[in-house]
OpenMM code with the backbone's topology and positions (N, CA, C; nanometers):
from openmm import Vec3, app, unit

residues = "UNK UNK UNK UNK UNK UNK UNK UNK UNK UNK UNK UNK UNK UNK UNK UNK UNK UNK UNK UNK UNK UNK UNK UNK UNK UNK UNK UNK UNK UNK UNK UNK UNK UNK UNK UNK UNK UNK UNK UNK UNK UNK UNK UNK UNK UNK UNK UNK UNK UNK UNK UNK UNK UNK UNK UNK UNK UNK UNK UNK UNK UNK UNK UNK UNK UNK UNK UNK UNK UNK UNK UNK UNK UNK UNK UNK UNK UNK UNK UNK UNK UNK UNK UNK UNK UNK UNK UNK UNK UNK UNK UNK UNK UNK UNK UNK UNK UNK UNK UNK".split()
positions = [
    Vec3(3.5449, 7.4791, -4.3818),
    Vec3(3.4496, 7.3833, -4.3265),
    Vec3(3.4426, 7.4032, -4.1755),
    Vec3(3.3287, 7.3815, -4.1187),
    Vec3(3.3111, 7.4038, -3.9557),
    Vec3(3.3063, 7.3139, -3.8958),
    Vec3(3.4170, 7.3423, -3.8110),
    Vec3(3.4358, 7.1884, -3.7392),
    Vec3(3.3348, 7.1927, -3.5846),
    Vec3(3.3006, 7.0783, -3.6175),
    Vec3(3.2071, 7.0599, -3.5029),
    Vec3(3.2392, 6.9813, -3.3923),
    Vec3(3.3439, 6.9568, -3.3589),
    Vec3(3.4259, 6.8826, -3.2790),
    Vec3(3.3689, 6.9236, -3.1565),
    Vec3(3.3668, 6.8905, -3.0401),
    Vec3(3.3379, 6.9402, -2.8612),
    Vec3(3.5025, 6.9760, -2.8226),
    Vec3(3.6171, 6.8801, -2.8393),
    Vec3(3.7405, 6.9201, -2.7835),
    Vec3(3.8398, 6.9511, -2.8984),
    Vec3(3.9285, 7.0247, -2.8817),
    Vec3(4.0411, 7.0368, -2.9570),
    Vec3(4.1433, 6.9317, -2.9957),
    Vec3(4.1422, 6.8545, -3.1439),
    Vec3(4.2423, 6.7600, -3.1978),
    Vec3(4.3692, 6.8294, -3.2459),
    Vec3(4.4603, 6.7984, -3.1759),
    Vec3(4.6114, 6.8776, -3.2494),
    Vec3(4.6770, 6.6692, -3.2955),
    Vec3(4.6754, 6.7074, -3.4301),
    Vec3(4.7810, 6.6132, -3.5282),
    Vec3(4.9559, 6.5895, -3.4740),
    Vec3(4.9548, 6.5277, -3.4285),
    Vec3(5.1293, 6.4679, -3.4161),
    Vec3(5.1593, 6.3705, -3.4933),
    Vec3(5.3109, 6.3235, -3.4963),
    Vec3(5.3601, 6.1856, -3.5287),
    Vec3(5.4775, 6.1469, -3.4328),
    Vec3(5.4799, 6.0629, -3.3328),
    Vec3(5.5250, 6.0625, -3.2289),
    Vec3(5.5201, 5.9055, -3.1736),
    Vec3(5.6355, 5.8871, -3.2649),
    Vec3(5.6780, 5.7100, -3.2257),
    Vec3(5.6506, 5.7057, -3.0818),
    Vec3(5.6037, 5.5646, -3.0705),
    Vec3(5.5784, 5.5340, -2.9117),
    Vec3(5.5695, 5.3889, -2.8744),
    Vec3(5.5967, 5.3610, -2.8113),
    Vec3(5.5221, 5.1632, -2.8194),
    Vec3(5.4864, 5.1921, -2.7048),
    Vec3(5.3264, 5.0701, -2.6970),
    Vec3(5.2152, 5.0566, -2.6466),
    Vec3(5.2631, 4.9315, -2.5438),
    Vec3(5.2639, 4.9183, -2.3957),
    Vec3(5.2592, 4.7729, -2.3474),
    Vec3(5.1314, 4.6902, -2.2844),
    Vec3(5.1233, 4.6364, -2.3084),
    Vec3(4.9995, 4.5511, -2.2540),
    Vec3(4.9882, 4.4111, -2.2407),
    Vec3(5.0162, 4.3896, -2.1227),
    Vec3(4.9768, 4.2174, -2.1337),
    Vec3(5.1317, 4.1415, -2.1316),
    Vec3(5.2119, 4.2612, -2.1047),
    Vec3(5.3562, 4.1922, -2.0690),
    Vec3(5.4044, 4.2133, -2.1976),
    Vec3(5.3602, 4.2325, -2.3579),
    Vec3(5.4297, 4.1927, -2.4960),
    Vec3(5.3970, 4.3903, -2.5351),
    Vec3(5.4903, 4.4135, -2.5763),
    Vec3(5.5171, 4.5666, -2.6515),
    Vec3(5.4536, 4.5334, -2.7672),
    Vec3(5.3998, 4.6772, -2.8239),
    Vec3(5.3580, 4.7028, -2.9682),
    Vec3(5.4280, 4.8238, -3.0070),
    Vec3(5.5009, 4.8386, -3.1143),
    Vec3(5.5360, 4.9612, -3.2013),
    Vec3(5.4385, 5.0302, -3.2442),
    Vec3(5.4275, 5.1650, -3.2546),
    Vec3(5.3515, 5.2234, -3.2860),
    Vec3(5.3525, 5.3906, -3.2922),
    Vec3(5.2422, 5.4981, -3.3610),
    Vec3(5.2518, 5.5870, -3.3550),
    Vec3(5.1429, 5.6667, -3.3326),
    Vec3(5.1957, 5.8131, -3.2437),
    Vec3(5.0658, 5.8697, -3.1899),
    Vec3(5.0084, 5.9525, -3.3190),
    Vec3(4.9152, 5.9121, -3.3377),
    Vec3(4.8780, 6.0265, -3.4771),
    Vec3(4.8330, 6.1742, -3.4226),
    Vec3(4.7438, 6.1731, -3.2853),
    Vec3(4.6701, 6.2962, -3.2329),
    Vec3(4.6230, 6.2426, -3.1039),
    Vec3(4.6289, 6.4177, -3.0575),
    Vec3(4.6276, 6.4004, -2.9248),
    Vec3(4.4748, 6.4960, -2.9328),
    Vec3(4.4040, 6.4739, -2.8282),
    Vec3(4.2535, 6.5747, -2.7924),
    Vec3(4.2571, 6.5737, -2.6430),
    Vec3(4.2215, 6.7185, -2.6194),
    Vec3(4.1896, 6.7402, -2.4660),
    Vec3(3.9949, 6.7547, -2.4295),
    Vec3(4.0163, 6.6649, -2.3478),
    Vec3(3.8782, 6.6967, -2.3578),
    Vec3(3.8389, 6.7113, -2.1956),
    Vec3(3.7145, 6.7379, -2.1639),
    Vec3(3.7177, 6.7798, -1.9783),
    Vec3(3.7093, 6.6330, -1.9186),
    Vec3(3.7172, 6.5246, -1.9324),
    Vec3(3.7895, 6.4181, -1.8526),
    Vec3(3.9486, 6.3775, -1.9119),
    Vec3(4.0335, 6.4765, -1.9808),
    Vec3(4.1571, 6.3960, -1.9791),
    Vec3(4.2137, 6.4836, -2.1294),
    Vec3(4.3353, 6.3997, -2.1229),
    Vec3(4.4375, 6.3846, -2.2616),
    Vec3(4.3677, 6.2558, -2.2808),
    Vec3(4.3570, 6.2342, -2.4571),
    Vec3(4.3241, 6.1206, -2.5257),
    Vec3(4.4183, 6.1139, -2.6533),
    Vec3(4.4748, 6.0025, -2.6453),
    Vec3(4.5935, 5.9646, -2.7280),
    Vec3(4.5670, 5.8591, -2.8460),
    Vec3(4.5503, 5.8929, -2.9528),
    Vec3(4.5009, 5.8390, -3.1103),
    Vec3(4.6178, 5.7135, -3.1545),
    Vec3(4.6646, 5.6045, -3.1108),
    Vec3(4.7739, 5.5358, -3.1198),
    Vec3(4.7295, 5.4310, -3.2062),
    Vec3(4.8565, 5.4863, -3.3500),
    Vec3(4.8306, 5.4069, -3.4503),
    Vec3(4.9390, 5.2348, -3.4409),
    Vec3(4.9158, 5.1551, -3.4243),
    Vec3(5.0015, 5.0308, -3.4155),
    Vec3(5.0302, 4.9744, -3.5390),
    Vec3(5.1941, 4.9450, -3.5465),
    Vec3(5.2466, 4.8704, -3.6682),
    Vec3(5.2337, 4.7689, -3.6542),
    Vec3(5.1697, 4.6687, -3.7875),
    Vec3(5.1717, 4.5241, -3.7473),
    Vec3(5.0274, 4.4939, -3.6616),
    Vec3(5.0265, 4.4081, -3.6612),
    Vec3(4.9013, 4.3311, -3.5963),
    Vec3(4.8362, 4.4154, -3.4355),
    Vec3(4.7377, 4.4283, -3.4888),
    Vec3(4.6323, 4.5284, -3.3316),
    Vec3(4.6660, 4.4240, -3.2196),
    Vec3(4.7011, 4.4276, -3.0953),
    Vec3(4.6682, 4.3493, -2.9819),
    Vec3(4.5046, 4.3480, -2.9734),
    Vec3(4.4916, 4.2701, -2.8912),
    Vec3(4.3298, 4.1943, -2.8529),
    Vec3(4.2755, 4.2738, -2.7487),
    Vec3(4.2927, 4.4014, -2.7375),
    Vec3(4.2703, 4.5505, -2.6147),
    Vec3(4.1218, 4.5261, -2.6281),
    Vec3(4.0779, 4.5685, -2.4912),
    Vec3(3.9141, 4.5477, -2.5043),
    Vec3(3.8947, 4.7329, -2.4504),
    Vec3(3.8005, 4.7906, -2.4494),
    Vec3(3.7351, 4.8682, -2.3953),
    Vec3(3.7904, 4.9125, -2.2319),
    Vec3(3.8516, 5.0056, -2.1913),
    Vec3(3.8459, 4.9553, -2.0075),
    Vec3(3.9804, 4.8960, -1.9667),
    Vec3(4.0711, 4.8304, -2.1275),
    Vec3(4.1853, 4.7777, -2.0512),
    Vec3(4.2564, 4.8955, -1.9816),
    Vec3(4.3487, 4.8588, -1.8995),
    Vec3(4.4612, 4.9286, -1.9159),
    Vec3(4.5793, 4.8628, -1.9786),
    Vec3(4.7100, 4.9645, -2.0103),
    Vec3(4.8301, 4.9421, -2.0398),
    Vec3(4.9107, 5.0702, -1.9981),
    Vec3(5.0350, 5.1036, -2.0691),
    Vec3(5.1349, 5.1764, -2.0602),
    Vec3(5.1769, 5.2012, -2.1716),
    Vec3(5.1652, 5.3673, -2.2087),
    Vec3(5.2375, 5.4018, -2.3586),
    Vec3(5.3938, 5.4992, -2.2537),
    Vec3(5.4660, 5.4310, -2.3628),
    Vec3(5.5825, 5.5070, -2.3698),
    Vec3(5.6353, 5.6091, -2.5133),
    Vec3(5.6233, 5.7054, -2.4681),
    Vec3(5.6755, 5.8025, -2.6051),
    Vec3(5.8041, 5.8014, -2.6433),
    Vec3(5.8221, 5.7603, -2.7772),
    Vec3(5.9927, 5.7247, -2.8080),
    Vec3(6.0689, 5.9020, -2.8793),
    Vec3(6.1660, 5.9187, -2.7596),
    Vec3(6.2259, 6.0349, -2.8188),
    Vec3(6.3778, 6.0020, -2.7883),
    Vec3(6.4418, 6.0508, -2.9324),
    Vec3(6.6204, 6.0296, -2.9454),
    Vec3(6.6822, 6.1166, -2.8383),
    Vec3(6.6371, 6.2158, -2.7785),
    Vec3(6.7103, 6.3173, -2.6520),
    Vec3(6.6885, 6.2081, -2.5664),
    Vec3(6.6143, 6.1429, -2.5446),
    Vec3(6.6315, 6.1147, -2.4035),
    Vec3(6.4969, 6.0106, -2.3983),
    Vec3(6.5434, 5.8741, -2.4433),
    Vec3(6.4483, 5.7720, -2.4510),
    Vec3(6.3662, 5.7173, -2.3635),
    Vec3(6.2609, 5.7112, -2.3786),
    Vec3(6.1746, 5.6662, -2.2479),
    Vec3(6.1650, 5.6628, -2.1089),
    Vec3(6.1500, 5.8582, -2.1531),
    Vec3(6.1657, 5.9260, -2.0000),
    Vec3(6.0388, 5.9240, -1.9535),
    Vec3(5.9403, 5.9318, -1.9795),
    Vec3(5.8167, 5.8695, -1.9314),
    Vec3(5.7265, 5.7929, -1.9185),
    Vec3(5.6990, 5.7639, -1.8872),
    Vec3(5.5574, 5.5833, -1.9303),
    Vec3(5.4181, 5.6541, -1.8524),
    Vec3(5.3327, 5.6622, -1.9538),
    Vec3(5.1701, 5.6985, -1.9176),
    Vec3(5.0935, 5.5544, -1.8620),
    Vec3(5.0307, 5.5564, -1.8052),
    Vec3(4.9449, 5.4569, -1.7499),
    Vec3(4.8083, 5.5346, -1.8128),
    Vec3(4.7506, 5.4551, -1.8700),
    Vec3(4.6430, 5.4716, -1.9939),
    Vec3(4.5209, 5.3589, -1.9955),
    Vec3(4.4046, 5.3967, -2.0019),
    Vec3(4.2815, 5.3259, -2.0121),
    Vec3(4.2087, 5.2898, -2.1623),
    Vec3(4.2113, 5.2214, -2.2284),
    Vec3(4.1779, 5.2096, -2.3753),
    Vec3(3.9835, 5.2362, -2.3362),
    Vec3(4.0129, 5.3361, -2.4135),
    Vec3(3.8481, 5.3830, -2.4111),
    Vec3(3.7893, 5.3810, -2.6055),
    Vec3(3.8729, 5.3320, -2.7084),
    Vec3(3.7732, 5.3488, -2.8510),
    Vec3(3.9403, 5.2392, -2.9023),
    Vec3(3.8793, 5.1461, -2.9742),
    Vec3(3.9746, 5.0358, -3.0311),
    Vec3(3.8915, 5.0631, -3.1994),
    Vec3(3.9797, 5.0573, -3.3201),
    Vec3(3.9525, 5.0643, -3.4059),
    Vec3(4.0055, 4.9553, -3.5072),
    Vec3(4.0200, 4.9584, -3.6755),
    Vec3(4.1118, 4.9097, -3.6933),
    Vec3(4.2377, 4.8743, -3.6911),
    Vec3(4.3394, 5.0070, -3.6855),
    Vec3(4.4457, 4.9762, -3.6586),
    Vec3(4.4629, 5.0603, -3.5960),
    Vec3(4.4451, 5.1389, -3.4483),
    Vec3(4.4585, 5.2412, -3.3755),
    Vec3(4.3543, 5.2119, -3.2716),
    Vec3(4.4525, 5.2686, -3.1485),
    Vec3(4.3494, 5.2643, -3.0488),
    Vec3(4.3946, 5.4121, -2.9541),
    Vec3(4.2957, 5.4510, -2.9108),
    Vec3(4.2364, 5.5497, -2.8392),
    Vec3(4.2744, 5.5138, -2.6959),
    Vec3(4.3481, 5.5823, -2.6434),
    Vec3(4.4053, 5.6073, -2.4680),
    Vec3(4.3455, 5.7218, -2.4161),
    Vec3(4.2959, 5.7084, -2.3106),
    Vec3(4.3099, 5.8189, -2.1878),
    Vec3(4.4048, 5.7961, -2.1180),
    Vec3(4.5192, 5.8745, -2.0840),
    Vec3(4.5983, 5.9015, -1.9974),
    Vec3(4.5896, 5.9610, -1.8262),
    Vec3(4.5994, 5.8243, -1.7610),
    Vec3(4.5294, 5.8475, -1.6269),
    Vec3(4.6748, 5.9021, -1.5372),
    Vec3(4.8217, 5.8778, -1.5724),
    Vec3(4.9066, 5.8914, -1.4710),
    Vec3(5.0409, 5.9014, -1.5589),
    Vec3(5.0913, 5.9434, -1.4871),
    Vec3(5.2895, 5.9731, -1.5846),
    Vec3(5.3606, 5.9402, -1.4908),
    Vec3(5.4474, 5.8907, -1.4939),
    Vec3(5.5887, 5.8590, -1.4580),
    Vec3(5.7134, 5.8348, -1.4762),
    Vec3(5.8119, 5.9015, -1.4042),
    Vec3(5.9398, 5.9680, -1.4723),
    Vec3(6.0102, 5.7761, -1.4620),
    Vec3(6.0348, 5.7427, -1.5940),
    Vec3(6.1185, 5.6356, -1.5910),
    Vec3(6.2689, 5.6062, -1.5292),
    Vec3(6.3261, 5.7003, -1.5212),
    Vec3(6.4532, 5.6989, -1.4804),
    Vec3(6.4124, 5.6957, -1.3106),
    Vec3(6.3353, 5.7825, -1.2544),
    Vec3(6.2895, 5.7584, -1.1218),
    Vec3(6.2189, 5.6058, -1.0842),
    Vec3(6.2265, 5.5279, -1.1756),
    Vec3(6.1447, 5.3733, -1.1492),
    Vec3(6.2524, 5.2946, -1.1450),
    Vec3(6.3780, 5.3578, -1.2113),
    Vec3(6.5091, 5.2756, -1.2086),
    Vec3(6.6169, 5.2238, -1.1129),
    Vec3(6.5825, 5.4199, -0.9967),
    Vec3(6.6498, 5.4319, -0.8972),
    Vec3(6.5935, 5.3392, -0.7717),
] * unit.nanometer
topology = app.Topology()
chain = topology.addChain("A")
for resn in residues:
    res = topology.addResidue(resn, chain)
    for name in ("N", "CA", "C"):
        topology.addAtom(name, app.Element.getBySymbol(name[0]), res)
């Protein structure tokens, strides 16, 4: 089948929780796409969607057992669905450097 896509979707599964609004959400990245304004991050949420509008921002943190929440993305919700919402990733930052 021919995919007619404009950017490239690569499939992950990549625990992460979502913050917004001061209250965390669990959740998982299903896919990531590069497209020519950005990384866009496919974040599936366990449990009840937060009330994210279009334009918010928040902060995804990617959960990894080496070395837990070594980064936090600062992210713009650009596509809210049923149970997944769509990030652009505007900024990274090394967590352990936010500590010092």
């Amino acid at each position: 089948m021919l995919n007619k896509r404009r950017n490239a979707r690569f499939d992950c599964n990549k625990k992460a929780r979502l913050d917004w609004n001061g209250v965390s959400y669990s959740g998982s990245v299903i896919n990531m796409s590069i497209a020519s304004d950005g990384v866009h991050l496919c974040v599936h949420i366990e449990g009840l969607l937060p009330d994210v509008n279009l334009n918010d921002d928040c902060q995804l943190c990617l959960l990894d057992e080496q070395a837990p929440y070594s980064y936090s993305y600062d992210s713009k919700v650009i596509r809210v669905g049923t149970a997944d919402i769509v990030l652009s990733i505007l900024d990274m930052h090394s967590v352990y450097n936010d500590l010092t």
